[in-house]
C-alpha positions, 0 to 999 in steps of 0.5 A: 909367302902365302901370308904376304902375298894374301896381304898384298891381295887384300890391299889391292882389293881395299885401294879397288874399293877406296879410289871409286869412293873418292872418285865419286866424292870429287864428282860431288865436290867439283861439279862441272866437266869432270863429273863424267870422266869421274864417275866413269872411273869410278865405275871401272875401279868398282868392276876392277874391285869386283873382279879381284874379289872373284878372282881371290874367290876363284884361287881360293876355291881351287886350292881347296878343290885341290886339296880335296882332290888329295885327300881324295886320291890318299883315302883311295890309296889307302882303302885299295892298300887296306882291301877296304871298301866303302858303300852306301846305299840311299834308302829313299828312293833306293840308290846305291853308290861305291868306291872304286875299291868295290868294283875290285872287290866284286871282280867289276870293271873300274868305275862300274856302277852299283845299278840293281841288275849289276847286283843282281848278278854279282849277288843271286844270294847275297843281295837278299842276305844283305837286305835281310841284315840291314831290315833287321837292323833298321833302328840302330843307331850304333854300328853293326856287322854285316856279312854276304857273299857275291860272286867274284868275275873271276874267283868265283864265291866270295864272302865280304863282312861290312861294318855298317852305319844308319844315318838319319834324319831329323825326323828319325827316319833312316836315310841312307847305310853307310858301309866298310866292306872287306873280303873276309873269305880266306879268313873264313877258309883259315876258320874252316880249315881250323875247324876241321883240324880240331874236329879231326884231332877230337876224333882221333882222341875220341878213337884213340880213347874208344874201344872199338868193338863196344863203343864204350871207353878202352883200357887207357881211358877208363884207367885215365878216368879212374886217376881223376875220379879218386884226385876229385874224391879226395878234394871233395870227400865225395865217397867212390866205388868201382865194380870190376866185372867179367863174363863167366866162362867166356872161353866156352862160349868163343870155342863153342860158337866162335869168336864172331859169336864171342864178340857180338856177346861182349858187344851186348854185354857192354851195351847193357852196362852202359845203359845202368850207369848214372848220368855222372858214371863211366864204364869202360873195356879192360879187356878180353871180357873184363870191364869196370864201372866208375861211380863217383858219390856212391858208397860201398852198399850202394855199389853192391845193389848196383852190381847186383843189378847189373848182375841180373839185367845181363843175365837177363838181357841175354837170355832174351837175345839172339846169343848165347847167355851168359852171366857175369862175376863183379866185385865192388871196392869203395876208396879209402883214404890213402887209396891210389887207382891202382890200388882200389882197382887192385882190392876191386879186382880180388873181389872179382876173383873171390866170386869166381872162386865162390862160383861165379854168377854173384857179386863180391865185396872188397875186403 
């Protein structure tokens, strides 16, 4: 139906056109008493002609003014659907201008306008983060993000995240900031409240592998380690020496200066241990006052030195502290092949015993 009835439309204008043309051509060919009516019917075909081309003009403009006013209508719908709202701001002079999505966003009336004291107040912070994103982006030509907090009328902090786009011009002088703006607070709420549950899981495995009165690792995670350590010495054939140590005559000092004294006295022992470890090392609680020492790539005669070491740094160390002094036993077992965990703790922890039995206070290899 439109075609035809452009068709017609455009064969009235066409007649509009032809007939003052032929008018004015008889006023020529037949002069005398004619000539005047001629041309004034010439004269009002042309405005006829004129006039029906305004008036096509005028419904053309219209249909599309009309079909602008949809699609306008549709891209508003689906931005307050999307929670998306659209921002530009015009640099030279500085103006802001927004969607109706905006004022939404921010927590505004409708139709309220982006004016600078109107951001200042939805924004004290965010307007200063906003302009710091957007100078330090001044020449990019791709699009990049940013994100700025406001303050919502009635839910208080919000955090809104932009993908924001420079436009140009000739020149290569920014003009205007073209922005996508949505509210990404509950996403950071959700980012947060997941941060916080890993957090709280990672303490309480850390807690949960802690020795708590020493700070170094328990039973279960030295033993967990030392399961690790002996599948990484097979895979690489990186020797491993353990040493099992103990302090010497623990029950003594426990009934002699009590248990407060007994644990402020394994809380410095671990303390010194810790501090004669390498980088790659592990020492943790067995229990009671037994430790072990885990010391990937270390062979059997370097386990003995580092023992003795360690030996002589306790005996030592607490001397010189507020505590009673002590001295400790160990003994040092390097893995062989077809060793288990449980079996190189077991070889490590007789030689613990063989210098107990040999008089404490010394260091003794595995057999």
């Amino acid at each position: 139906m439109r075609a035809s009835s452009g068709s017609a439309f455009d064969f009235v204008a066409v007649l509009a056109w032809a007939i003052p043309l032929v008018l004015a051509a008889c006023a020529v060919l037949i002069p005398g008493e004619i000539e005047y009516p001629v041309l004034l019917l010439a004269s009002l075909a042309a405005l006829t002609a004129l006039s029906y081309r305004h008036l096509r003009l005028r419904r053309a403009l219209a249909r599309e003014a009309e079909g602008l006013s949809r699609s306008v209508e549709a891209l508003e719908a689906a931005e307050g659907l999307a929670g998306i709202g659209r921002w530009c701001i015009e640099l030279e002079p500085r103006r802001h201008l927004w969607s109706e999505e905006m004022c939404r966003l921010a927590g505004l009336e409708p139709g309220t306008a982006p004016t600078r004291q109107t951001l200042l107040k939805i924004m004290p912070d965010g307007l200063h983060q906003l302009e710091t994103t957007l100078c330090a982006h001044g020449a990019d030509r791709e699009s990049y993000a940013v994100e700025f907090e406001l303050e919502h009328g009635s839910s208080g902090c919000r955090v809104l995240r932009a993908r924001a786009q420079n436009s140009f011009s000739p020149e290569g002088q920014r003009e205007q900031v073209f922005m996508v703006v949505r509210d990404v607070t509950e996403e950071y709420s959700l980012h947060q409240d997941r941060e916080r549950a890993i957090e709280r899981a990672k303490q309480a495995e850390r807690q949960a592998n802690t020795d708590p009165l020493t700070g170094i690792a328990n039973r279960r995670a030295i033993m967990g380690e030392l399961d690790r350590r002996i599948i990484w010495a097979r895979d690489t054939g990186e020797p491993l020496s353990i040493i099992v140590f103990d302090i010497d005559h623990f029950k003594t000092v426990n009934d002699r200066h009590g248990h407060i004294t007994g644990d402020r006295v394994i809380a410095e022992v671990a303390k010194i241990a810790s501090g004669q470890t390498r980088e790659d090392d592990e020492v943790g609680r067995i229990g009671g006052e037994e430790f072990l020492w885990i010391m990937p790539g270390c062979d059997g005669p370097s386990a003995l030195r580092a023992a003795e070491r360690l030996r002589w740094a306790i005996e030592a160390g607490t001397h010189g502290a507020p505590l009673p002094p002590v001295t400790i036993s160990a003994g040092h077992a390097e893995m062989r092949n077809g060793d288990s965990a449980l079996v190189l703790f077991a070889r490590a922890d007789e030689a613990l015993y063989e210098a107990k039995r040999k008089g404490r206070n010394r260091v003794s290899q595995a057999a």
